[in-house]
C-alpha positions as CSV (number, residue, x, y, z in Angstrom):
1,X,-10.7,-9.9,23.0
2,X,-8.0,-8.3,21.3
3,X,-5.6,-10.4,18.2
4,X,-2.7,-9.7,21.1
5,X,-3.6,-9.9,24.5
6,X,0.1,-9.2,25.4
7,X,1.2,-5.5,23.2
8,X,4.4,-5.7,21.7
9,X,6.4,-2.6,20.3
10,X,7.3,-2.7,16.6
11,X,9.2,0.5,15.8
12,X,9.5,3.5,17.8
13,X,8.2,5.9,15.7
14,X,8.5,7.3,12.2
15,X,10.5,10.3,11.7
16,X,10.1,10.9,7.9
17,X,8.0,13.0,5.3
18,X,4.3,12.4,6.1
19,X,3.1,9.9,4.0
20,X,1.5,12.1,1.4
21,X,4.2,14.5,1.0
22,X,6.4,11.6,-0.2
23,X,3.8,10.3,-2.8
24,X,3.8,13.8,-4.2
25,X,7.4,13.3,-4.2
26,X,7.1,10.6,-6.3
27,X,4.0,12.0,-8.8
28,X,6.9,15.0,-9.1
29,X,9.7,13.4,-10.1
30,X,8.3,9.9,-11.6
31,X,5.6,12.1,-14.0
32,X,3.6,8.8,-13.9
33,X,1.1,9.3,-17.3
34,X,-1.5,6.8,-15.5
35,X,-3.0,6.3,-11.9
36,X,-4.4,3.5,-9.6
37,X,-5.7,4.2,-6.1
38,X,-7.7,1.6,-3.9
39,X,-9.0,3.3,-1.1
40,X,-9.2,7.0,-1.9
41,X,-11.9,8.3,0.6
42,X,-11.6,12.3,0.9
43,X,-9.2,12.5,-2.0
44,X,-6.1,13.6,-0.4
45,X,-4.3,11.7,-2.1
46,X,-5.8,11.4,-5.6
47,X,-5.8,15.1,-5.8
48,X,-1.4,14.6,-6.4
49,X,-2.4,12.4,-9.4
50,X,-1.9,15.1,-12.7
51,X,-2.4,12.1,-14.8
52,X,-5.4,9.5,-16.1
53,X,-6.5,8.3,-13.3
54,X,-8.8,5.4,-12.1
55,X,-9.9,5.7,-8.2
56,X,-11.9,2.7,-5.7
57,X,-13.6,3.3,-2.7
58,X,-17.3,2.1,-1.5
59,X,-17.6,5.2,0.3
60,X,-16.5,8.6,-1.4
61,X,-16.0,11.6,0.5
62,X,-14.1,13.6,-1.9
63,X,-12.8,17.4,-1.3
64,X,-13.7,19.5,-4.4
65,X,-10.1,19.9,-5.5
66,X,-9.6,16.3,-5.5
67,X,-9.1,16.4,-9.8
68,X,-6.2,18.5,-9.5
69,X,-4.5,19.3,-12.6
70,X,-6.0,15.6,-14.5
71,X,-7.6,15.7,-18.0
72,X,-9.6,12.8,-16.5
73,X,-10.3,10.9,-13.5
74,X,-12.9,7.6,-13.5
75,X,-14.5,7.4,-9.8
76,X,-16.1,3.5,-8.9
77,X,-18.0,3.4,-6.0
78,X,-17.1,-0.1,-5.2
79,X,-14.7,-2.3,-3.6
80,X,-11.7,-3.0,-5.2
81,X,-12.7,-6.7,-5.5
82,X,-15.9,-6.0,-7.5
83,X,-14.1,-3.2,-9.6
84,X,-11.4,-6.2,-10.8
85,X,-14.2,-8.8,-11.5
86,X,-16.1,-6.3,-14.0
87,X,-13.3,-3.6,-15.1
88,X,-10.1,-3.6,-17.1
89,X,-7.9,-1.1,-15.7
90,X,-5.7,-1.2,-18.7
91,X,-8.3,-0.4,-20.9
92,X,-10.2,2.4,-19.1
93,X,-6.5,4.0,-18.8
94,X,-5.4,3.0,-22.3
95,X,-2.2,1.9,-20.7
96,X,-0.8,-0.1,-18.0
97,X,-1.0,1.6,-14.8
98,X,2.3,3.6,-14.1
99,X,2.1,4.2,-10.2
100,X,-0.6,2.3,-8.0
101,X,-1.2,3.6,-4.3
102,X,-3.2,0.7,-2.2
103,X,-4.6,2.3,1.0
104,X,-8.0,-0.2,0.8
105,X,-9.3,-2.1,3.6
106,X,-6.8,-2.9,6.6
107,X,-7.2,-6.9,6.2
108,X,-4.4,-8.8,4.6
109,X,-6.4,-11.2,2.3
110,X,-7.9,-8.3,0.8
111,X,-4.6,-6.4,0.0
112,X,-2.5,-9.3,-1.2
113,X,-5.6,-9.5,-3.9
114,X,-5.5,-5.7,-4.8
115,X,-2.0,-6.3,-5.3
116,X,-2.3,-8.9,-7.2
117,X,-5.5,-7.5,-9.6
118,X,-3.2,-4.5,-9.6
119,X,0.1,-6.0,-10.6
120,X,-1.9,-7.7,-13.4
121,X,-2.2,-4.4,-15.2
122,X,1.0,-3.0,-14.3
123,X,4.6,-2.7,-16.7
124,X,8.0,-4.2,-15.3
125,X,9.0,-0.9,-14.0
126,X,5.6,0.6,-12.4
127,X,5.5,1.0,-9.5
128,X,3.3,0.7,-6.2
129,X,3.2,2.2,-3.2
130,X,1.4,0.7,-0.1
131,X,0.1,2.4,3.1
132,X,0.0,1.3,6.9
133,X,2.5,-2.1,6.5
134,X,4.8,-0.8,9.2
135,X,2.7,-0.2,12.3
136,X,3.8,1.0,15.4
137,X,2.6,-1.7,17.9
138,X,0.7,-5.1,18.0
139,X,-2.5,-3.6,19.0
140,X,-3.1,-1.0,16.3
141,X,-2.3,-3.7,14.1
142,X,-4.8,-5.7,15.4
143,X,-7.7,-7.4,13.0
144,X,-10.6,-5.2,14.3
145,X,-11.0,-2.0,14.3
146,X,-13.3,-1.9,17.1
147,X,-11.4,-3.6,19.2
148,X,-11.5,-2.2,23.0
149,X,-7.8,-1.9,23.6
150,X,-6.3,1.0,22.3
151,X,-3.0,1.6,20.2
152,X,0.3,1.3,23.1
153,X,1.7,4.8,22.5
154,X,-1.4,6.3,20.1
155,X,-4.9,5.3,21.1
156,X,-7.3,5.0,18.0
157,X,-4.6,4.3,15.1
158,X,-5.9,1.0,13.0
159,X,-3.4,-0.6,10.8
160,X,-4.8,-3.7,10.4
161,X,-3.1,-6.7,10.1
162,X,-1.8,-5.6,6.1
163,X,1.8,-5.8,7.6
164,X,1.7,-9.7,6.9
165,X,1.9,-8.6,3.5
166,X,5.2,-7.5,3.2
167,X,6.3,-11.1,4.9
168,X,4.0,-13.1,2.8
169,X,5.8,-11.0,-0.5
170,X,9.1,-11.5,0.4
171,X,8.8,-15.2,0.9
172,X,6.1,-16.0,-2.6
173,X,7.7,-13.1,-4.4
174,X,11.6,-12.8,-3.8
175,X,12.3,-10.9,-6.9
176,X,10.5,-8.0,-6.5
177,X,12.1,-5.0,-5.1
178,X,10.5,-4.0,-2.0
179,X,11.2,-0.9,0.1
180,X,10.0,-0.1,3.5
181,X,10.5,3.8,4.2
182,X,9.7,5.5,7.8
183,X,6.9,7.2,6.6
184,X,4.8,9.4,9.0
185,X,2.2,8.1,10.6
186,X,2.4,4.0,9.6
187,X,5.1,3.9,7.2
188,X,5.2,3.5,3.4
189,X,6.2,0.7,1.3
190,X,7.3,0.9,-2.7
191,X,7.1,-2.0,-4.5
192,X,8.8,-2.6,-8.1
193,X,10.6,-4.8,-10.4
194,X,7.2,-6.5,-10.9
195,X,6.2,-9.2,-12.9
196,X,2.4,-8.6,-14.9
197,X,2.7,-12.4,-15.8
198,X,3.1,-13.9,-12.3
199,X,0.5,-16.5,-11.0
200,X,2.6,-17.0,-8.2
201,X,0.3,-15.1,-5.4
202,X,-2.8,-16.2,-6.8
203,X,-1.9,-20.2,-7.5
204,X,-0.8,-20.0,-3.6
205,X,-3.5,-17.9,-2.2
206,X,-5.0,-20.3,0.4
207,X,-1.8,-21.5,1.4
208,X,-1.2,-17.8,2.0
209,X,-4.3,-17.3,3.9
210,X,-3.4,-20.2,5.9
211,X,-0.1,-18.5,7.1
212,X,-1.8,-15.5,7.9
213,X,-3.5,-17.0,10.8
214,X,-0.1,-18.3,11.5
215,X,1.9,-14.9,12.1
216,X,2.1,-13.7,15.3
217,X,3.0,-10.1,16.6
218,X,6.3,-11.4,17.6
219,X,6.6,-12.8,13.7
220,X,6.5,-9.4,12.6
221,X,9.1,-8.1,15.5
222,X,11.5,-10.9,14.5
223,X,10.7,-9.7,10.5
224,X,10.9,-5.6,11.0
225,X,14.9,-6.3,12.9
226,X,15.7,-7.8,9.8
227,X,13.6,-5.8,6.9
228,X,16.0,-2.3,6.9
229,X,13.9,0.6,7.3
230,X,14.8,3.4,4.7
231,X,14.8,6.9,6.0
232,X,12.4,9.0,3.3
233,X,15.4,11.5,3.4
234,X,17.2,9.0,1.2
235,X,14.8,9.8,-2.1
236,X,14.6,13.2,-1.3
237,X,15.5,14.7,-5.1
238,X,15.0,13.3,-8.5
239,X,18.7,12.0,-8.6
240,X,18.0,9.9,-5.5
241,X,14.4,8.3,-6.7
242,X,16.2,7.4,-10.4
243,X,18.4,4.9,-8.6
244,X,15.5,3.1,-7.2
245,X,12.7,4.2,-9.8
246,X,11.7,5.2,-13.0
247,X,8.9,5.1,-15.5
């Protein structure tokens, strides 16, 4: 049985860059000098990374050019939960982590602890970038992948439901600066103006956990009217991304 018997449409479409092509945008103009990914699979998008980098996947499929132009790159065939409990990001780096990109497993609980493992070993200004929060209908963003009933206008796309994220955030964590940009296929979200020191996630955890169950497809309807959608076109050169960014 499917998380939403009745499909409900989020958001058309997304008409922007493809997601990739805007995270190079931002390894080109940011010049991050260290790198977090969670959920790197084939390496797409750890081969943009020309900087330390630290990348967390249980199941590596990597391309050969997936070390691009790093000096080094530390693989951990793991999840990201076990890589947190046994490894120090910071000092495997030798510095905070400069841009994060959490693309991990499609479950809320587990990203809102990636963010907050990652966040832990971030600076003030880093930033982090977070894959498949703005999906386009309720059943793609349904809890199981496996489910029988296919995506309403693309069969087969999984989100997950990691868009509860973003409402969970902007409730626990109203001073961070989040940005939601229309991203091709599932929309991207940048996150900064963090706060290394915050318990505030992790002291409300299973409160949050009992919200989840909570939201409902037409929560995240109601929430996506509201949220502002940024065109990608709107960070298209370096002048654009320093008003929102830098590192």
């Amino acid at each position: 049985m499917s998380d939403y018997p009745n499909p409900v449409d989020f958001i058309s479409g997304h008409t922007g860059l493809e997601y990739k092509e805007f995270l190079a945008r931002l390894h080109k103009f940011l010049k991050p000098r260290s790198y977090l990914e969670i959920g790197s699979r084939t390496g797409d998008s750890l081969s943009l990374a020309s900087c330390a980098s630290i990348a967390i996947d249980p199941d590596f499929n990597l391309a050969p050019n997936f070390m691009g132009l790093k000096q080094f790159c530390c693989l951990y065939r793991m999840t990201s939960d076990v890589f947190f409990s046994e490894h120090d990001a910071t000092a495997i780096l030798g510095r905070p982590i400069d841009l994060a990109f959490l693309d991990g497993l499609h479950l809320a609980e587990f990203l809102v602890r990636d963010f907050i493992n990652v966040e832990r070993h971030c600076k003030r200004n880093s930033v982090i970038a977070i894959h498949d929060c703005l999906p386009l209908d309720s059943q793609m963003a349904r809890r199981r992948e496996t489910d029988p009933n296919k995506g309403i206008r693309q069969p087969g796309w999984w989100t997950g439901d990691v868009w509860k994220v973003l409402i969970i955030l902007k409730k626990y964590r109203p001073s961070l600066r989040v940005y939601a940009l229309d991203a091709v296929q599932t929309g991207l979200v940048i996150v900064t103006c963090l706060d290394p020191e915050s318990t505030v996630l992790g002291d409300n955890y299973f409160n949050i956990t009992d919200e989840f169950r909570s939201l409902t497809s037409e929560s995240f309807a109601d929430f996506i009217s509201q949220l502002g959608i940024m065109p990608t076109s709107c960070m298209e050169t370096f002048e654009d991304v320093s008003q929102y960014f830098w590192l």
